[in-house]
C-alpha positions, 0 to 999 in steps of 0.5 A: 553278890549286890558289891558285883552287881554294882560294880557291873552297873558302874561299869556298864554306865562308864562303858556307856559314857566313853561310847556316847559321842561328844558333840563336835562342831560343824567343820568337824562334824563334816570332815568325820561324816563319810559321805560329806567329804568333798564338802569338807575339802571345799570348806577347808579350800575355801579357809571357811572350816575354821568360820565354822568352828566358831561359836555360831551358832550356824544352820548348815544344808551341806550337799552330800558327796553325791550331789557335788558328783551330779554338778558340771565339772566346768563348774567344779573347776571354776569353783577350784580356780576361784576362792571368792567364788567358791566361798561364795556358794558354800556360804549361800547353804549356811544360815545364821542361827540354829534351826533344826528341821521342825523349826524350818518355816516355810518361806525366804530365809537369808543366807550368809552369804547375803542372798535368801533361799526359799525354805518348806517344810511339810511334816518331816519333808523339808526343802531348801530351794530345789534340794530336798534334805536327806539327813536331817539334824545333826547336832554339833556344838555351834548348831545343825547340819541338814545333808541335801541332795543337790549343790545349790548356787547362789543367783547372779549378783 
């Protein structure tokens, strides 16, 4: 009886580790949340997805698909007939570093992109300029990915 009740607990432990997810990068993690699928053809169309299979580590506020559908679609052709551009704005969601939503500090943070966004955090609400973040740390293997609901376009150099 204790030999069949080991081998229960052995099995459910394994059964256990084969469910947990093992972590996977941010151009990964993107491409397998559903509701981040036209970022991830954006980042892909850009030749960024393997920049964010890298090493990083790298902060990612990614528009959830809902947020791309609410941009003009001028700008989403604009940004489909221009690579620069395109990678431009995908790069002004992402941060160098790993910073998961209780270490946002509440002021600019420079983005790779070059240019800064303003960055609050109160309690668990936290904001990158107008966007408000509605999924808040996902872990992947070379940093985190907060989901928010607007596309954010970088200022006019």
């Amino acid at each position: 009886m204790l030999k069949s009740l080991a081998l229960a607990a052995a099995l459910a432990l394994a059964a256990g580790c084969a469910t947990t997810p093992t972590p996977t990068t941010i151009a990964d993690t993107a491409a397998r949340m559903p509701q981040l699928s036209i970022l991830a053809k954006l980042i892909n169309g850009a030749g960024l997805a393997e920049t964010l299979r890298g090493p990083g580590p790298f902060t990612v506020f990614a528009p959830s698909d809902e947020a791309f559908k609410a941009v003009p679609a001028k700008t989403l052709e604009d940004l489909a007939k221009d690579k620069e551009l395109l990678k431009s704005v995908l790069t002004y969601h992402v941060l160098p570093g790993n910073v998961p939503a209780a270490e946002v500090k509440t002021g600019n943070a420079k983005t790779v992109q070059g240019a800064n966004v303003a960055l609050s955090r109160a309690g668990t609400f936290v904001t990158v300029e107008e966007a408000v973040v509605t999924q808040a740390d996902v872990k992947a293997s070379n940093g985190v990915v907060h989901v928010i609901d607007r596309v954010l376009i970088p200022p006019k150099r």
